[in-house]
N, C-alpha and C positions, 0 to 999 in steps of 0.2 A: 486485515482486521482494522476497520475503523470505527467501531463503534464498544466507548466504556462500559456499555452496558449491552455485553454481548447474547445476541440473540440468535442463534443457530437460525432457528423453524422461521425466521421473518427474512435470515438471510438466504435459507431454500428455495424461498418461494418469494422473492423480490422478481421485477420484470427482467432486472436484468440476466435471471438465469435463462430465460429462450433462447439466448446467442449460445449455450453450453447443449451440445448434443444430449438427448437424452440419456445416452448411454453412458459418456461422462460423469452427467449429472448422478446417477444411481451410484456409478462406482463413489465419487465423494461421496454421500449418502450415508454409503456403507463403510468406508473406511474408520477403521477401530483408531488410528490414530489420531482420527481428528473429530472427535464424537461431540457434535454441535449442540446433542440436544440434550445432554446431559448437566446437570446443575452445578457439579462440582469441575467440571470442563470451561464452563461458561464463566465461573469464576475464574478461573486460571487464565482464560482469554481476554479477561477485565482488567486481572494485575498485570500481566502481561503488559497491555494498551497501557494502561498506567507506567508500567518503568519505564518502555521504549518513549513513551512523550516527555517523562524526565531527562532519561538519558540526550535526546535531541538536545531539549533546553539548556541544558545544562553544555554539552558542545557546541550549542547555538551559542550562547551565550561565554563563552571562552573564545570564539573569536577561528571555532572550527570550518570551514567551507560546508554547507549544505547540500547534498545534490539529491536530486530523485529522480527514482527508475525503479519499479517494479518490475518482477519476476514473474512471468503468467507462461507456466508449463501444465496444458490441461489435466496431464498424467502424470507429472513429477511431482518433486515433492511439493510445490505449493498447490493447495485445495482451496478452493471459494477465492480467487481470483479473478476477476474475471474481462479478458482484455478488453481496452478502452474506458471499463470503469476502474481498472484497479490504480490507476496514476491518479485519476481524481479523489479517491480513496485517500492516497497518499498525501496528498496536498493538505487534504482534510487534516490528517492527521499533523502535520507539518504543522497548519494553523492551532490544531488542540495542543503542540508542544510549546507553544508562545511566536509562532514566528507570523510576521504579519501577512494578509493572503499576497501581496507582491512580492513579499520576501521568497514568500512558498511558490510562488507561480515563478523568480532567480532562478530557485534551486530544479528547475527544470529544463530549464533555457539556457538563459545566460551562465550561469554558476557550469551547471552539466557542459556548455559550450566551450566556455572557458579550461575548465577541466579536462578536456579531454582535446583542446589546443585545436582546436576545429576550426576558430575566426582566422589560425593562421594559414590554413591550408588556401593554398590560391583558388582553387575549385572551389572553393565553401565560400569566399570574402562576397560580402551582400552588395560591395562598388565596384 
């Protein structure tokens, strides 16, 4: 979810849902849990976007590590996901929480690299 002014029906029918099987596509659709096109849903998925970009800033801001990875299970629990755009999604959101888009583009890389100790592996080292 990246967008504060969440719009199910713009996100059903964005290009990027052709890479989602039809059949996928329906079952999100239908899923009661996640009812996109409902108004009192859409609000929830607004405040929502509103805390989680506090919440970052504010452990942006304390001096927390940042890292980003989304989760794209086409049948698990995350819906309208959707791989190769859901990380730039992310990012997006990353910038909407105050972090600057290099910062945001760290928290992918470098940060994520760092974090998971990867530049030390000798197989990994870029010299």
């Amino acid at each position: 979810m990246t967008d504060p002014v969440f719009d199910g029906e713009r996100l059903a029918e964005a290009d990027r849902m052709q890479y989602i099987p039809n059949d996928v596509l329906e079952v999100w659709k239908s899923d009661e849990r996640a009812n996109l096109f409902d108004e009192a849903d859409q609000a929830a998925y607004a405040a929502s976007y509103r805390a989680l970009t506090d919440l970052i800033a504010a452990m942006h801001d304390a001096g927390v590590p940042i890292l980003a990875g989304t989760d794209t299970a086409l049948l698990g629990e995350t819906r309208w996901l959707v791989p190769g755009w859901s990380l730039h999604d992310e990012l997006l959101l990353l910038v909407d929480a105050g972090l600057t888009p290099l910062q945001a583009i760290r928290a992918a890389t470098a940060n994520a690299a760092e974090a998971l100790r990867i530049l030390e592996d000798p197989l990994c080292r870029l010299s």
